[in-house]
Structure formats: structure tokens, C-alpha cells
C-alpha positions in Angstrom: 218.5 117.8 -10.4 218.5 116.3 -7.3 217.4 113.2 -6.2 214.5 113.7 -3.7 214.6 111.7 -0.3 210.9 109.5 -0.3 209.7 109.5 3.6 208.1 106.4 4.2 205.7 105.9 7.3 207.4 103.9 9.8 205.0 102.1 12.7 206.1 103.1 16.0 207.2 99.6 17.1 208.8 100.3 20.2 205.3 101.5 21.9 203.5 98.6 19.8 205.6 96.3 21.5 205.4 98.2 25.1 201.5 98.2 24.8 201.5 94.6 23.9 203.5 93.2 27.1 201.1 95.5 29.3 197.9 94.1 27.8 199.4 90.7 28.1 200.3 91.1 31.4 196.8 92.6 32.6 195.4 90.0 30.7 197.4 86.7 32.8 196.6 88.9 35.8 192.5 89.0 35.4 193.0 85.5 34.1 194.7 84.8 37.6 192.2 87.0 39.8 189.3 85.1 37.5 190.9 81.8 38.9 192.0 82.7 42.1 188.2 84.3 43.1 186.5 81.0 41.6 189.1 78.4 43.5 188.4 80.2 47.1 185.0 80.7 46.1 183.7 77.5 48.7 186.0 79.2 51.3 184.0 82.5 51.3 182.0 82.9 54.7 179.6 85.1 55.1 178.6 87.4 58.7 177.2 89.7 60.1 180.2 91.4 60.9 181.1 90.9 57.0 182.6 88.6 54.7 185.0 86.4 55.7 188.3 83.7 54.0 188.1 80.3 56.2 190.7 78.1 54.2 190.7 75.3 56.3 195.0 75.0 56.1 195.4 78.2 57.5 193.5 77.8 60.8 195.0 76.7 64.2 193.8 73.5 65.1 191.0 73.6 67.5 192.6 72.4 70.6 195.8 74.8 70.8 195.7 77.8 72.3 199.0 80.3 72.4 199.8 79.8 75.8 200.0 76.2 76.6 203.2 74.2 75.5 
């Protein structure tokens, strides 16, 4: 008589695994929008022409202009 092979349910680990690192990595990247959106939130102007980013680092100072040297 011959022995009969048992199958035994194996998890598929390989897409386990792929969906974790995806969730974890949309996760970090809400988590970074979350903290990015809150940290400019004081930088937010808004006009009537729409909304607007004034982060004070980024802006020419006042009296430059591009043409004089």
C-alpha cells in the first residue's frame, strides 16, 4: 500500500510580505504628508486669485530686483 502524500496549506508569504512593505510605505508616506501639511500650515496664504505657499526662506529679499547688480 502506498504511502499517501498529506498536502498541507502553505500561506503565500511572498505576497504577505509584498503587501506589508506597500502598506508600510503608504503608511510613512501619509504620516509625512500628515506632517508636512501641519508644518507649512502658518505658511498657507489665502487670495483671491487662490491659495498660496509664502515660506519666508524662499522669497527674494525685498530690495533686489533681477536686473540690478
Amino acid at each position: 500500500m502506498a504511502r499517501e502524500e498529506v498536502r498541507i496549506y502553505r500561506s503565500h508569504r511572498p505576497l504577505k510580505t509584498a503587501l506589508a512593505v506597500i502598506f508600510s510605505v503608504l503608511a510613512v508616506l501619509i504620516v509625512l504628508a500628515a506632517g508636512i501639511f501641519f508644518g507649512f500650515r502658518r505658511y498657507i496664504v489665502y487670495t483671491p486669485d487662490g491659495v498660496e505657499l509664502e515660506v519666508p526662506w524662499l522669497e527674494e529679499p525685498q530690495g533686489r530686483t533681477e536686473g540690478s547688480a
